[in-house]
matplotlib code that plots the C-alpha trace (Angstrom):
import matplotlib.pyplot as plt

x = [9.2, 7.6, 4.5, 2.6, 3.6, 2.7, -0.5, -1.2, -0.6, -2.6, -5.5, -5.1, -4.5, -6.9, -4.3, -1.6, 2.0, 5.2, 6.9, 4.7, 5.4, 9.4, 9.9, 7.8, 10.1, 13.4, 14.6, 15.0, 11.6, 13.5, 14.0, 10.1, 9.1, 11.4, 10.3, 6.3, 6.7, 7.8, 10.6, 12.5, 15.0, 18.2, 19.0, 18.6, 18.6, 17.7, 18.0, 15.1, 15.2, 14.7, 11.9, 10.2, 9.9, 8.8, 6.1, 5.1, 4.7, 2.9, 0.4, 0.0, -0.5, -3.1, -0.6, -1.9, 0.1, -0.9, -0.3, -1.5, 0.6, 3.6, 3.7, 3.0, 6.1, 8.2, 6.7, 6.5, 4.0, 6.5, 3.3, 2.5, -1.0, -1.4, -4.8, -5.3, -8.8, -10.4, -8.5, -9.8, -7.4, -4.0, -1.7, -2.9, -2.0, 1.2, 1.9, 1.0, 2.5, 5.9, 5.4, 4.9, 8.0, 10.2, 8.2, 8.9, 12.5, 12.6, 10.4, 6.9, 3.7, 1.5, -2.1, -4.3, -7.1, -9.6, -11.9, -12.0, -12.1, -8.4, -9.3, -11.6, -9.4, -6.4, -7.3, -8.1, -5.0, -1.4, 1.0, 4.8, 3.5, 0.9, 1.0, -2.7, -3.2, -6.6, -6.4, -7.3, -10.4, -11.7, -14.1, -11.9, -8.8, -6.0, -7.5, -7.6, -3.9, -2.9, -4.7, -3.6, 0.0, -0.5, -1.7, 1.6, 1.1, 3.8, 2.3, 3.6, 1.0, 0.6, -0.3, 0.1, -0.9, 0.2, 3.8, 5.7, 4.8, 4.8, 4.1, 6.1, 4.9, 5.0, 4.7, 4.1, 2.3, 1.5, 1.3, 4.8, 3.8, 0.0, 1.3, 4.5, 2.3, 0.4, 3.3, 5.0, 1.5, 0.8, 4.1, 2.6, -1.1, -3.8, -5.9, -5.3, -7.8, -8.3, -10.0, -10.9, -13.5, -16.6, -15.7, -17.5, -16.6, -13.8, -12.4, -9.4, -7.8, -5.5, -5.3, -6.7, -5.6, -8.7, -8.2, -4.2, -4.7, -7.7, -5.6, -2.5, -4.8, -5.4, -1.9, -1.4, -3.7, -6.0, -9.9, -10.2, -14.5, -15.1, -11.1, -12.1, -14.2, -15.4, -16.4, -17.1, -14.4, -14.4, -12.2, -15.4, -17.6, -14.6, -13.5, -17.3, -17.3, -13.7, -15.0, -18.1, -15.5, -13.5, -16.3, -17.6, -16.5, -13.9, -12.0, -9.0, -5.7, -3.8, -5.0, -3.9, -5.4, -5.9, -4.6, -3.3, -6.2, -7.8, -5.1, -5.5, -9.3, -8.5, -5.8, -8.2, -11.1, -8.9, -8.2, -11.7, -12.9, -9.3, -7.6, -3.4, -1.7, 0.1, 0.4, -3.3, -3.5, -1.0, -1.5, 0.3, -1.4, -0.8, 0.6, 2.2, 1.1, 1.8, 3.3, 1.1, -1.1, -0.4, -2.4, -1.3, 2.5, 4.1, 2.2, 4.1, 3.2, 4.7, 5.1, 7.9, 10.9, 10.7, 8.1, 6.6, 10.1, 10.6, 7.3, 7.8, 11.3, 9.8, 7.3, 9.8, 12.6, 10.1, 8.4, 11.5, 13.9, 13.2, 10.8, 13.7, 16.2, 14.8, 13.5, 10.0, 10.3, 8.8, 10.0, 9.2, 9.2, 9.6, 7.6, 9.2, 8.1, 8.7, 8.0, 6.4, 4.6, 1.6, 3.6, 5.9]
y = [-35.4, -38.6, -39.9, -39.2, -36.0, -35.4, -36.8, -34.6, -31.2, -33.2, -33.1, -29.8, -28.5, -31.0, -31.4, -33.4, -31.6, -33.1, -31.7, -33.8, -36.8, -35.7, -34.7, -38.3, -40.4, -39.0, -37.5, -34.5, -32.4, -33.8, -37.6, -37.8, -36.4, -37.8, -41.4, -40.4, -39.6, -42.9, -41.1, -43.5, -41.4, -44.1, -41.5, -43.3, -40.4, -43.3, -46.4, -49.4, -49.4, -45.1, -45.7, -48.2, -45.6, -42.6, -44.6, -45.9, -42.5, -41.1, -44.1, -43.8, -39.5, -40.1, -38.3, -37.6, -36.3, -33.1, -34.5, -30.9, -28.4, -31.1, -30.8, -26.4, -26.6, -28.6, -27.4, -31.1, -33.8, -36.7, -38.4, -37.9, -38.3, -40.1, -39.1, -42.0, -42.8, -46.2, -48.6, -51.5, -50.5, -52.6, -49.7, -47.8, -50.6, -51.3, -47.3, -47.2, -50.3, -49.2, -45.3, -46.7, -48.7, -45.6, -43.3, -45.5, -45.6, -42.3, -41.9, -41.2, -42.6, -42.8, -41.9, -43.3, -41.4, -43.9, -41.5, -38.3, -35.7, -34.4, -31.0, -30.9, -32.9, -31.4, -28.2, -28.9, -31.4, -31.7, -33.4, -33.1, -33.8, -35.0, -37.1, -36.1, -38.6, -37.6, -33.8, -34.6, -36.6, -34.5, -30.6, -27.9, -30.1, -28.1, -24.9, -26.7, -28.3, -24.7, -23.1, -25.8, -24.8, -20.7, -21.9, -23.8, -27.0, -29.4, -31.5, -34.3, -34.0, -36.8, -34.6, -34.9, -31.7, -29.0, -27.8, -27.6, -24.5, -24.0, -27.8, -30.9, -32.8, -36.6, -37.1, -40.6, -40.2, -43.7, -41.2, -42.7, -46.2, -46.7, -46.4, -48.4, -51.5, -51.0, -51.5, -54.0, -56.4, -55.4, -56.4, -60.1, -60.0, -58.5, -56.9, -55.5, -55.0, -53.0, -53.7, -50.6, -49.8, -47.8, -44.7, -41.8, -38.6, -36.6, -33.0, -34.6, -32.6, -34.8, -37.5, -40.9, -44.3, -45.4, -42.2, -42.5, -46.3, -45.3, -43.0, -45.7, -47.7, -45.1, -44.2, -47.9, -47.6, -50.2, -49.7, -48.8, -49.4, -52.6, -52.4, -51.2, -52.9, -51.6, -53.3, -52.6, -51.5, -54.4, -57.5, -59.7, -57.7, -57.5, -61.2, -62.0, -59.8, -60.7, -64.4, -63.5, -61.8, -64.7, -66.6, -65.2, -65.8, -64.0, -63.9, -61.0, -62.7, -59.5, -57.0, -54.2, -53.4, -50.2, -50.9, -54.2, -55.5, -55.6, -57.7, -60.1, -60.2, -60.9, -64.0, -65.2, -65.4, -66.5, -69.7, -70.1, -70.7, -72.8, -69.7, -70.3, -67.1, -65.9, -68.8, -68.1, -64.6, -62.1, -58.8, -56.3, -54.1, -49.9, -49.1, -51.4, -54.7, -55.3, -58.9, -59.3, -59.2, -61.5, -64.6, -66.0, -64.4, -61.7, -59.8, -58.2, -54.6, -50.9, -48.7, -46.2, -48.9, -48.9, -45.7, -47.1, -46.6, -43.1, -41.6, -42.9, -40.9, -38.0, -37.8, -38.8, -36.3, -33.3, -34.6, -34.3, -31.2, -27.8, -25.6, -23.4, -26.1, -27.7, -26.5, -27.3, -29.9, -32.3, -36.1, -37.1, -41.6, -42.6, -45.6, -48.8, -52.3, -54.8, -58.2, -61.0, -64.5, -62.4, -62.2, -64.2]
z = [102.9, 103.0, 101.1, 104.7, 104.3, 100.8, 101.5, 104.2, 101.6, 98.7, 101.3, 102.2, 99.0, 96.9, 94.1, 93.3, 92.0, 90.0, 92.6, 95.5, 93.9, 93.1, 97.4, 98.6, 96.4, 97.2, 93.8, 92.1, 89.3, 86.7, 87.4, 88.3, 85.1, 83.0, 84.6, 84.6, 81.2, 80.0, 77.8, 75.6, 73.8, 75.0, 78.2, 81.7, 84.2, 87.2, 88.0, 87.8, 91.8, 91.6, 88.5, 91.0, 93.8, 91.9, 90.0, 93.8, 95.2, 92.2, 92.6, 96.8, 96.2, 93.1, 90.3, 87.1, 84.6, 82.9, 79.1, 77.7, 80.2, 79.8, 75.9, 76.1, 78.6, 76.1, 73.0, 72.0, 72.4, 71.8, 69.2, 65.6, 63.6, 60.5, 58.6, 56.1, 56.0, 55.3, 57.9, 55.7, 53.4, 53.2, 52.4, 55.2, 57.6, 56.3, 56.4, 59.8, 60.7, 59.5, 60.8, 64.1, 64.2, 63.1, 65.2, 69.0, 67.7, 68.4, 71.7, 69.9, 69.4, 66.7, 66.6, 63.5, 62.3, 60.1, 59.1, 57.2, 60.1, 60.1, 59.5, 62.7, 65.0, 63.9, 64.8, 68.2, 69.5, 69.5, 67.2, 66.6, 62.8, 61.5, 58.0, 55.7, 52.8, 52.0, 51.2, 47.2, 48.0, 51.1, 50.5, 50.4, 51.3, 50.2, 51.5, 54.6, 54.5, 54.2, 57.1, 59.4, 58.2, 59.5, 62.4, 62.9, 62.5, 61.3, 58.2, 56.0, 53.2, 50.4, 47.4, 43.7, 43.4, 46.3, 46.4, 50.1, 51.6, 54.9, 54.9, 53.4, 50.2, 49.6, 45.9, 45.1, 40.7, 38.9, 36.2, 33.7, 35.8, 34.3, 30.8, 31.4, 33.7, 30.5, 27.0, 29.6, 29.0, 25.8, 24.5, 25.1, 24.8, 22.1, 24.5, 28.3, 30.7, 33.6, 37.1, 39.1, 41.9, 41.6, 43.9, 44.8, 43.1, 44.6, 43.7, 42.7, 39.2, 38.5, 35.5, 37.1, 37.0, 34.8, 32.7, 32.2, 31.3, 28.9, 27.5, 27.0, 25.2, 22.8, 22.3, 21.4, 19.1, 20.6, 20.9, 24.7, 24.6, 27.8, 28.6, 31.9, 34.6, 37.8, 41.1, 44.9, 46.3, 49.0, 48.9, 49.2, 46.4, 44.1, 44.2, 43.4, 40.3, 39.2, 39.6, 37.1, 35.1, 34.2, 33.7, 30.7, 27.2, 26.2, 29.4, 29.4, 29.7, 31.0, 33.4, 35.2, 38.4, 40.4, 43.6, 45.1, 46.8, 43.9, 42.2, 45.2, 44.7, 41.5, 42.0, 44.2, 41.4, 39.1, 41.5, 42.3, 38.2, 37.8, 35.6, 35.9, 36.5, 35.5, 32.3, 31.3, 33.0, 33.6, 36.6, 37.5, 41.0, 40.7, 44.4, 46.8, 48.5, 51.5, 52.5, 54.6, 52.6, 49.4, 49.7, 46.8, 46.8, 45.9, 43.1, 40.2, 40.9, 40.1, 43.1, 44.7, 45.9, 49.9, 50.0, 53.1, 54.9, 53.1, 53.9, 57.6, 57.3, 56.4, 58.8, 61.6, 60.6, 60.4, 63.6, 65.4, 64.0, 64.6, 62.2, 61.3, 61.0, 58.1, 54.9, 53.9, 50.8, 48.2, 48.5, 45.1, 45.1, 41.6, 41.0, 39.3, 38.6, 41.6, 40.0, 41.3, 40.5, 38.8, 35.7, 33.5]

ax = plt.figure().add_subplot(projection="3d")
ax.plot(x, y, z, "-o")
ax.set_aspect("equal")
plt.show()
């Protein structure tokens, strides 16, 4: 039948089918919907010229694809979620940067939530997998992790503290890191500092980073009263204080820093008041920094080796295999020191 044709039905009917579309351009149910779909798993049912004539016909008969009934008739949705909060937040863009490059190599896209509504919006869509960072810091979080699991949803959750069941567990602890980021300075210097940001209080029951570096500076039998400063938790805000900071008398020499934006805020201070690191002060970051994201190169910094590339595996793999195919588990990423131009 030809698109005349099809249009004539469409009118009569006052819908648009797969199989309209499949009859006006000449081709079988399964070549239109594998070409509407835009699949990109390396098979090449037609040819460009066939591509060309089905995407023609679906636009002269008004096709829409059905996104929901496609993904209940294939019990997949070819996309995965990632919940990881603040986007401001240089890890989270470098995790989602690097999930989305493993996900389209295997036909899927990547939807980022940058807020703290997974549980809500979880619930209520789709997702081969979805990857939840924040279940420590958010009401009720593992309660919630766990109830999105019975009602079968595939999860990659970043925990220190829940064990895979009926969900997989990204363990990713600074716990032996803190105190090692912490003997590795004080090896060299009297005193070590550390730089954290002023947070809001979270149900998290795990040791800290401020408390396990508190309690390394016990253990080393150094007085740990004003080793620890807090700032905003914004690049801007931080660098301002960290600028103060290393104005006063009494400067630190050696500090370890939370995360690694702060240990950028902190380079960048230290340039700004004309302090040489790492000659006349030595960092080391907790977590990975991003590339992209070292101003001043690459920071010295303890996190898991490549854990951007094995969370995105994980996520991928479960995203992709069969419930039943693959046990749930716990990808434990030991963190080590990566050293850059921050120490000596």
């Amino acid at each position: 039948m030809t698109v005349g044709g099809e249009q004539g039905e469409v009118a009569r009917t006052g819908r648009v089918t797969l199989s309209q579309v499949a009859r006006a351009a000449g081709v079988s149910t399964t070549t239109a919907s594998f070409v509407l779909a835009g699949r990109k798993d390396g098979q090449r049912p037609a040819s460009d010229q066939t591509a060309a004539r089905v995407m023609q016909a679906a636009r002269d008969l008004g096709y829409a694809a059905n996104a929901h009934a496609r993904a209940m008739r294939r019990g997949r949705t070819d996309s995965v979620a990632l919940a990881l909060g603040d986007p401001r937040d240089p890890w989270a863009n470098e995790l989602a940067h690097v999930v989305s490059l493993h996900a389209s190599g295997r036909g899927l896209s990547t939807l980022v939530l940058a807020d703290d509504s997974w549980p809500t919006l979880l619930q209520g869509h789709q997702f081969d997998c979805a990857l939840v960072t924040g279940a420590e810091y958010h009401a009720h979080g593992h309660d919630q992790v766990r109830e999105l699991a019975r009602q079968g949803n595939r999860l990659v959750v970043h925990s220190a503290e829940l064990e895979p069941a009926g969900f997989d567990v990204i363990r990713s602890a600074a716990t032996t890191a803190v105190g090692e980021a912490h003997a590795l300075l004080r090896s060299r210097h009297e005193r070590v500092h550390y730089l954290g940001a002023v947070q809001a209080a979270t149900p998290v029951r795990s040791p800290s980073r401020r408390d396990l570096f508190l309690q390394a500076v016990t253990e080393a039998g150094d007085d740990p009263r004003g080793a620890v400063v807090r700032v905003a938790p914004t690049l801007g805000a931080a660098q301002a204080a960290a600028t103060e900071w290393l104005r006063r008398p009494g400067r630190p020499t050696a500090v370890v820093t939370q995360t690694g934006y702060l240990a950028i805020a902190l380079q960048a201070a230290a340039l700004r008041v004309g302090v040489r690191v790492p000659d006349d002060l030595e960092i080391i970051a907790l977590g990975d920094v991003p590339e992209a994201t070292s101003l001043f190169g690459p920071v010295s910094h303890f996190a898991p080796d490549d854990g951007f590339t094995q969370i995105a595996d994980a996520l991928v793999v479960r995203a992709v295999t069969p419930p039943d195919d693959l046990p749930w588990r716990l990808v434990d990423l030991a963190w080590v020191l990566q050293p850059g131009l921050t120490t000596r």
